[in-house]
C-alpha positions in Angstrom: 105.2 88.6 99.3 105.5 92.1 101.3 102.9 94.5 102.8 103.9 98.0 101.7 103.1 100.8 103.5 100.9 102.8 100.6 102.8 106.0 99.3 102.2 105.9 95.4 99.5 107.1 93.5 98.8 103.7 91.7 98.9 101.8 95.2 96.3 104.3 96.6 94.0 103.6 92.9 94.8 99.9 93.2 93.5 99.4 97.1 90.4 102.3 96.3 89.8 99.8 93.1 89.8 96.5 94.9 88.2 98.1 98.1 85.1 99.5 96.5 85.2 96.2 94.5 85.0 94.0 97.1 83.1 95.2 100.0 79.4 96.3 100.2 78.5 100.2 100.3 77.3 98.9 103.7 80.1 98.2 105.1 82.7 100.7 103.5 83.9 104.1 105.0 84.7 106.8 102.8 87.8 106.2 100.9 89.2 109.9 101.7 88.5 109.3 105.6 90.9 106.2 105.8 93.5 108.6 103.6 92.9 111.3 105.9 93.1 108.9 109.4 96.5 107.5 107.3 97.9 110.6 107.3 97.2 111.4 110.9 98.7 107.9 111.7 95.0 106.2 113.0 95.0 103.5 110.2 97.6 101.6 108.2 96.6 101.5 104.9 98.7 98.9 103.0 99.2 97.1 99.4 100.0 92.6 99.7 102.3 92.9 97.0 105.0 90.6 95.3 108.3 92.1 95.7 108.2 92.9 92.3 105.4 95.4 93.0 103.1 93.5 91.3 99.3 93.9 93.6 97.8 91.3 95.1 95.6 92.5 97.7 94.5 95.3 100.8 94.7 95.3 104.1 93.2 98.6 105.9 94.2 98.6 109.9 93.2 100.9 113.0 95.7 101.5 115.3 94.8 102.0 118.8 97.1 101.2 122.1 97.9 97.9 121.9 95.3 96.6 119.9 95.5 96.4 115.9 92.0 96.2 114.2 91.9 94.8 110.5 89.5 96.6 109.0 89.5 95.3 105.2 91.4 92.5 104.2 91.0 91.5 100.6 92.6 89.6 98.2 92.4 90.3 94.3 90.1 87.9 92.7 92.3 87.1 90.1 94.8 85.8 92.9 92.4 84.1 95.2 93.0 80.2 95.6 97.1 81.0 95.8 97.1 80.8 99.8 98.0 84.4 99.5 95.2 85.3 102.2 97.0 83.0 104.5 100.5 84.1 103.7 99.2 88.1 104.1 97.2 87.7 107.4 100.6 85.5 108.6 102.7 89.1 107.5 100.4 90.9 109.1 100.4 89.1 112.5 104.4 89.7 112.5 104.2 92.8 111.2 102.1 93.7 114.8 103.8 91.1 117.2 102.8 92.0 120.8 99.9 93.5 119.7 96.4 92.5 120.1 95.0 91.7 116.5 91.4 91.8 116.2 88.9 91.4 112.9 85.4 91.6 112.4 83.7 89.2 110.2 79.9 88.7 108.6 78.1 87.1 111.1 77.9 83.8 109.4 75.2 82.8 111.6 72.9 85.6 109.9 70.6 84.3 106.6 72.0 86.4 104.1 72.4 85.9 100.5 76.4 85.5 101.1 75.9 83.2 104.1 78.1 79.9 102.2 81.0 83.1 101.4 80.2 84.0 105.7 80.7 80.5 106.7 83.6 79.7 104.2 85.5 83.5 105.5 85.5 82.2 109.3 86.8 78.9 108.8 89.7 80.2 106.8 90.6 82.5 109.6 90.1 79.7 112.4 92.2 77.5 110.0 94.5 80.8 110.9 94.9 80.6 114.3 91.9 83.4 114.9 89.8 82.9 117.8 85.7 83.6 118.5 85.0 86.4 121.4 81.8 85.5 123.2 80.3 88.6 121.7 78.5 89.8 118.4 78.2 93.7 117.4 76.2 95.4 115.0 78.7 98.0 112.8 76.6 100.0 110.9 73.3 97.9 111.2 75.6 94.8 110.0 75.1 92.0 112.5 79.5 90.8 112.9 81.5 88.3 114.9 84.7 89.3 116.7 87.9 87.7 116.1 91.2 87.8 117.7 94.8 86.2 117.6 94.1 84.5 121.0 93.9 87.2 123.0 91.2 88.2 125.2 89.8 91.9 124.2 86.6 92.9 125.9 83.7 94.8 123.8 84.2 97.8 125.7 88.0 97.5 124.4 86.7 96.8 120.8 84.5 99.7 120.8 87.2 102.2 122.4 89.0 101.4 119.3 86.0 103.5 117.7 85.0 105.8 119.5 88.7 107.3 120.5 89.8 106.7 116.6 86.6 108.2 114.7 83.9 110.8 115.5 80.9 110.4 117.8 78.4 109.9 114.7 80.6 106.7 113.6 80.6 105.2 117.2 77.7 105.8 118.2 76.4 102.9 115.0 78.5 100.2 117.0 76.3 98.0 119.3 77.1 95.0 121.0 73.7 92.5 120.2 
């Protein structure tokens, strides 16, 4: 397995096809943005694939100092149950050694109609060596937890990431709860 760097027409149609598959209107930024922060060198926008080129999955990051945010993770469907999440979020802590590697999850703590797919998400990434900040934010409205490779990263850090990476309007829906 590999994490490709996305280049190709069909990688850029397969992430946009799994990403708007996969994660609530919500919770999604406009497809061209992340193409247009790619280009600027902001996010990392990059296919799990076999080395055969074959898709298995996304994994969207922001870039900021030290500090790596994954944005979207997602494995295909059709490939879920293969350990490939694990293998992929391994990759991807390599991938940004000596970097601070922080996610933001569903706060499983929230009644929601996913709340069993919440819980389920967060043990798979503590069963991955992730770690719980002592903090919660609202992104968008959407109560999340804050998760990190063992490294301490304050909120203020978190939401740096934000507001020196996207405009005002997008930061300014980011609150610490």
């Amino acid at each position: 397995m590999i994490l490709t760097n996305c280049t190709a027409e069909t990688q850029f149609a397969n992430l946009e096809r799994l990403y708007l598959k996969t994660f609530p209107e919500s919770e999604r930024k406009p497809f061209s943005l992340m193409l247009q922060k790619s280009r600027e060198g902001i996010m990392e926008l990059l296919a799990i694939e076999e080395e055969t080129g074959a898709f298995l999955g996304l994994a969207i990051t922001i870039l900021y100092k030290d500090l790596v945010l994954l944005d979207y993770f997602a494995v295909s469907p059709t490939m879920q149950g293969q350990n490939i999440g694990s293998r992929a979020l391994r990759l991807l802590q390599e991938r940004y050694t000596g970097k601070r590697f922080i996610l933001e999850i569903e706060d499983p703590r929230e009644h929601a109609p996913n709340q069993e797919e919440r819980i389920r998400r967060k043990a798979f990434y503590l069963r991955n060596n992730m770690t719980v900040m002592p903090y919660y934010v609202k992104l968008f409205g959407v109560p999340m937890q804050i998760m990190t490779n063992g490294t301490e990263i304050s909120y203020e850090e978190y939401h740096e990431i934000y507001r020196e990476s996207f405009s005002r309007e997008i930061s300014s829906k980011i609150k610490k709860y």
